[in-house]
N, C-alpha and C positions, 0 to 999 in steps of 0.2 A: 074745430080746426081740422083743418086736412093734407095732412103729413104727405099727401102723394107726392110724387114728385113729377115736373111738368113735362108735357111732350119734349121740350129742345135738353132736357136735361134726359130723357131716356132715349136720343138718338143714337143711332149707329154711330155716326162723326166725331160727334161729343167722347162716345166712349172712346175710340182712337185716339182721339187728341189728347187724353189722359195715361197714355200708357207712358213707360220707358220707351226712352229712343231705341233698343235694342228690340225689346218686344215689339215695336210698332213697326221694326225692320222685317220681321218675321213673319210677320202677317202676310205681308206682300211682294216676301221671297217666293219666287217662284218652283226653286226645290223642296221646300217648308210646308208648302199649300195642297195639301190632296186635290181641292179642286182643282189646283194648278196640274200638277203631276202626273193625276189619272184619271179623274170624272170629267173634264172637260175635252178630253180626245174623243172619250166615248159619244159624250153628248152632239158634238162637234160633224163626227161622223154620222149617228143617227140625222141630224137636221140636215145636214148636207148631202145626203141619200136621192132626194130630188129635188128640182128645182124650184124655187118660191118665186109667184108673178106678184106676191104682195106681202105687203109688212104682217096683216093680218093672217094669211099662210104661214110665215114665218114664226109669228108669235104663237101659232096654233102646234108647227111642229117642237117648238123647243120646250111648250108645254108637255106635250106627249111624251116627249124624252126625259125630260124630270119627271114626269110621275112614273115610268117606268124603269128607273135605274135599278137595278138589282142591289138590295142591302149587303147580298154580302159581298157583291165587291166593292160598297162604299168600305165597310168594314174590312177588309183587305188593305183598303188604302188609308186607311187608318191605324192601319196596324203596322204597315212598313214607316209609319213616320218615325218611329225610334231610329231608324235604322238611316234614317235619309236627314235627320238632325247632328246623328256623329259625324256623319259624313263630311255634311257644313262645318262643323266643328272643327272634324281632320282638317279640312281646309284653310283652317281661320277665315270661316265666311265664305270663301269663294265659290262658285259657281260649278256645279258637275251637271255632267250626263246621265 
């Protein structure tokens, strides 16, 4: 027999749709998210440095940009999440700066 479990049961979606309603807010809080917060300004700038005449240009600089992100400021922005959690919390949830 074979215990694996099937592709739609190891999906990324699947896993979401399994969490707490609070947890699954969090994910896609935009203050909560390092990629939200700080990996995606950097990325954003890199790809948008010049101009792309095609999807394949495009997909070619956003590649470059994710293999080049510097760890330790992914790790930076993983480290201020403590700090960006209370924050939400002070707020009861709301939105900051």
């Amino acid at each position: 027999m074979n215990f694996a479990p099937s592709a739609p049961e190891l999906s990324l979606s699947n896993f979401f749709l399994h969490l707490p309603g609070n947890l699954l807010y969090g994910i896609f809080e935009k203050d909560l998210n390092p990629l939200d917060y700080a990996i995606w300004i950097i990325l954003e700038a890199q790809v948008n440095a010049e101009a792309h005449n095609s999807v394949e240009s495009l997909k070619q600089a956003i590649t470059e940009a994710f293999e080049n992100l510097d760890q330790g400021m992914i790790n930076r922005a993983i480290d201020y999440w403590p700090r960006r959690l209370d924050a939400v919390i002070a707020l009861n949830g709301g939105h900051f700066e």
